[in-house]
TIVO-481205 format. One record per atom (N, C-alpha, C): residue in one letter; x, y, z. Coordinates in steps of 0.1 Angstrom, whole numbers, padded with zeros to 4 digits, always signed. Layout:
# TIVO-481205
AXYZ ...
END
This chain:
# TIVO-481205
X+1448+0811+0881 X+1443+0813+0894 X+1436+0826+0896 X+1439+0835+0889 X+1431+0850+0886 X+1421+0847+0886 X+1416+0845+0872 X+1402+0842+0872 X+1395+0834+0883 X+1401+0826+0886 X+1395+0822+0899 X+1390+0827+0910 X+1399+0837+0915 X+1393+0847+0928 X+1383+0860+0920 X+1387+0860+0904 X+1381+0873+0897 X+1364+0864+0896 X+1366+0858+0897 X+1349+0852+0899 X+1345+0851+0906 X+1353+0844+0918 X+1348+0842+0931 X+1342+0857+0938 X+1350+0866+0937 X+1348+0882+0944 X+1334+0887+0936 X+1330+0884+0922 X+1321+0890+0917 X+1309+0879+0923 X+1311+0867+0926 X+1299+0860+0928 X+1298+0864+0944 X+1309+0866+0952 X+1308+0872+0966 X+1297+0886+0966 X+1305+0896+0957 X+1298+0908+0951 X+1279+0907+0953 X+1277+0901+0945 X+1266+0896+0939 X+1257+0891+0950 X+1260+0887+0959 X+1254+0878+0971 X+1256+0882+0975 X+1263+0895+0979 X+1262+0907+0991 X+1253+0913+0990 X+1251+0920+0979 X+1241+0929+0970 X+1224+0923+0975 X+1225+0910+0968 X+1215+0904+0972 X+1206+0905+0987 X+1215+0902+0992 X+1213+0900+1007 X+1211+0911+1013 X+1217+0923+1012 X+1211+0935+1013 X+1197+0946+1006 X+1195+0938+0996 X+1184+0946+0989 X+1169+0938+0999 X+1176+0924+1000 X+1162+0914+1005 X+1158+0920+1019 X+1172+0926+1027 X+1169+0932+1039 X+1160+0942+1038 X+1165+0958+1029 X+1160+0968+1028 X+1148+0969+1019 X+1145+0965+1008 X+1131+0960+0998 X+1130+0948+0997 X+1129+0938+1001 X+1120+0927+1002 X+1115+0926+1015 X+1112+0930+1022 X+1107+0929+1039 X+1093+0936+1034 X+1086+0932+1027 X+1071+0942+1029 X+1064+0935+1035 X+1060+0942+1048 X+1045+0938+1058 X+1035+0944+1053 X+1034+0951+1043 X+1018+0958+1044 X+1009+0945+1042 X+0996+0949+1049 X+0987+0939+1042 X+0980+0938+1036 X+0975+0929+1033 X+0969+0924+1021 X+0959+0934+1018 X+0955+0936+1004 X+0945+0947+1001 X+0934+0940+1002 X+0927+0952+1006 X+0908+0942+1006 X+0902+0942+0994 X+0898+0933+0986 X+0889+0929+0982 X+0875+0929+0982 X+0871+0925+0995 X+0861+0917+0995 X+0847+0933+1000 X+0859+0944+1005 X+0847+0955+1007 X+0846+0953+1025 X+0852+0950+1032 X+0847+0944+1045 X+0857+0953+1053 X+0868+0960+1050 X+0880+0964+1063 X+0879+0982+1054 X+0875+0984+1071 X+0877+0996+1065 X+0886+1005+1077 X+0900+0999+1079 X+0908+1004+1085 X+0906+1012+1099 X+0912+1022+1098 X+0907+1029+1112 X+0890+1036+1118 X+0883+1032+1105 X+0870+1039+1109 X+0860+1031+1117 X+0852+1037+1127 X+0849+1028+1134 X+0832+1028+1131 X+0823+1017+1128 X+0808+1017+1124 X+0803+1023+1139 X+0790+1035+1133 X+0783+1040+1144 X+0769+1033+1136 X+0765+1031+1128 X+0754+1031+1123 X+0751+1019+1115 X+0741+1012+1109 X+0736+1002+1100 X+0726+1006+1094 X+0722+1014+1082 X+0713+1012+1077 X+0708+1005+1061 X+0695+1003+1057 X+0697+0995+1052 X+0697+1001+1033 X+0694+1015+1035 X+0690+1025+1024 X+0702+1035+1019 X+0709+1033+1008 X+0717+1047+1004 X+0712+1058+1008 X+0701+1067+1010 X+0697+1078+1014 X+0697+1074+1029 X+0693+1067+1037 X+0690+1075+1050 X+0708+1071+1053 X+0715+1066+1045 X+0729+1066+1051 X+0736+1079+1053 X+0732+1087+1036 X+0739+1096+1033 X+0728+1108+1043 X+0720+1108+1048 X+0712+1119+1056 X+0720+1117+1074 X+0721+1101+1074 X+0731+1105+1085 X+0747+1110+1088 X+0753+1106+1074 X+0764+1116+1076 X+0766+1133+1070 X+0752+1138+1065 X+0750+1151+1065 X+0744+1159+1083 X+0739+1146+1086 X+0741+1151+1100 X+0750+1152+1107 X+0757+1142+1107 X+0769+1141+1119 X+0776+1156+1109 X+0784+1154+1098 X+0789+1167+1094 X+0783+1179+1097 X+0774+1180+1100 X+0766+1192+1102 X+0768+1200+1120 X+0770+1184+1122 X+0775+1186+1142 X+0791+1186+1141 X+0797+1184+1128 X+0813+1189+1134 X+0818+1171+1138 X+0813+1167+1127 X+0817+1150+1132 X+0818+1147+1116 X+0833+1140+1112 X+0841+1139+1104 X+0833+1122+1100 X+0826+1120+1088 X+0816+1106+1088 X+0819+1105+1072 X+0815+1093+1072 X+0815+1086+1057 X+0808+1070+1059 X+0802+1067+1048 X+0793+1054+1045 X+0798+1048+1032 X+0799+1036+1039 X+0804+1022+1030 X+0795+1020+1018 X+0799+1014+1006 X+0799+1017+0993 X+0784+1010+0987 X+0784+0997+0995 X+0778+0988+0996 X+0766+0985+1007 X+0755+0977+1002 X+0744+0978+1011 X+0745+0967+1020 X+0741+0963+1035 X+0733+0973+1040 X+0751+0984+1045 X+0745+0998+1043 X+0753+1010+1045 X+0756+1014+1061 X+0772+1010+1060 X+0777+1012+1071 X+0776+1030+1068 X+0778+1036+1083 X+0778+1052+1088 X+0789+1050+1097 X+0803+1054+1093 X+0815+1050+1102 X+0822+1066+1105 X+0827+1069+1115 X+0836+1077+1121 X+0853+1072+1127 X+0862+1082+1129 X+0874+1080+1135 X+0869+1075+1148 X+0877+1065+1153 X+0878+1061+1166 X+0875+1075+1181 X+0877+1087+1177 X+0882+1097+1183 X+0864+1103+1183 X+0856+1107+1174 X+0848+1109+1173 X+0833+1098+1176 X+0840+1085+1177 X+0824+1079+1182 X+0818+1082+1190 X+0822+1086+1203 X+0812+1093+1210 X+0802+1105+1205 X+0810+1114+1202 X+0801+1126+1197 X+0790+1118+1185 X+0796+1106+1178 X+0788+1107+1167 X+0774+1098+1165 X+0774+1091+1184 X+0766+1081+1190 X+0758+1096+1195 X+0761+1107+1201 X+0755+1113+1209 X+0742+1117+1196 X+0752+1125+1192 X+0747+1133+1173 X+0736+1124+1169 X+0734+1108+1169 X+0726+1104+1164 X+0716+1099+1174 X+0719+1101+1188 X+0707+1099+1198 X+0697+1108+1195 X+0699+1121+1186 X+0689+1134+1188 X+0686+1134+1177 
END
């Protein structure tokens, strides 16, 4: 009868363990990585152009006005800023 509960407690063991790891590391929400070139998280598009250079001449502008910018990898060349900055970086490129 030993053996009996000495298994039963390790297979209990075991299925506790379990059950708690699934809680604390198996729960991942992150999502899905991009692939495809299309999400680019918190930055928001101020611009479209269709040329690597005039992309990169408008985020030497906005940097130049104190506006934090970056352009997508791929053509046509997104000109994107933080959420916080599109205004200034809509203004920056009215002039």
């Amino acid at each position: 009868m030993t053996g009996f509960y000495q298994t039963a407690v390790v297979f209990g063991v075991i299925g506790l363990l379990a059950l708690v790891l699934r809680y604390f590391v198996g729960n991942d929400r992150r999502a899905v990585p991009d692939l495809d070139g299309t999400d680019f998280g918190l930055l928001s598009e101020v611009a479209l152009v269709p040329t690597e250079e005039a992309a990169n001449v408008l985020v030497q502008k906005l940097k130049a006005n104190g506006v934090r910018a970056t352009r997508s990898r791929n053509a046509p060349y997104r000109v994107m800023v933080f959420p916080a900055d599109v205004a200034n970086a809509r203004l920056v490129l009215k002039t």
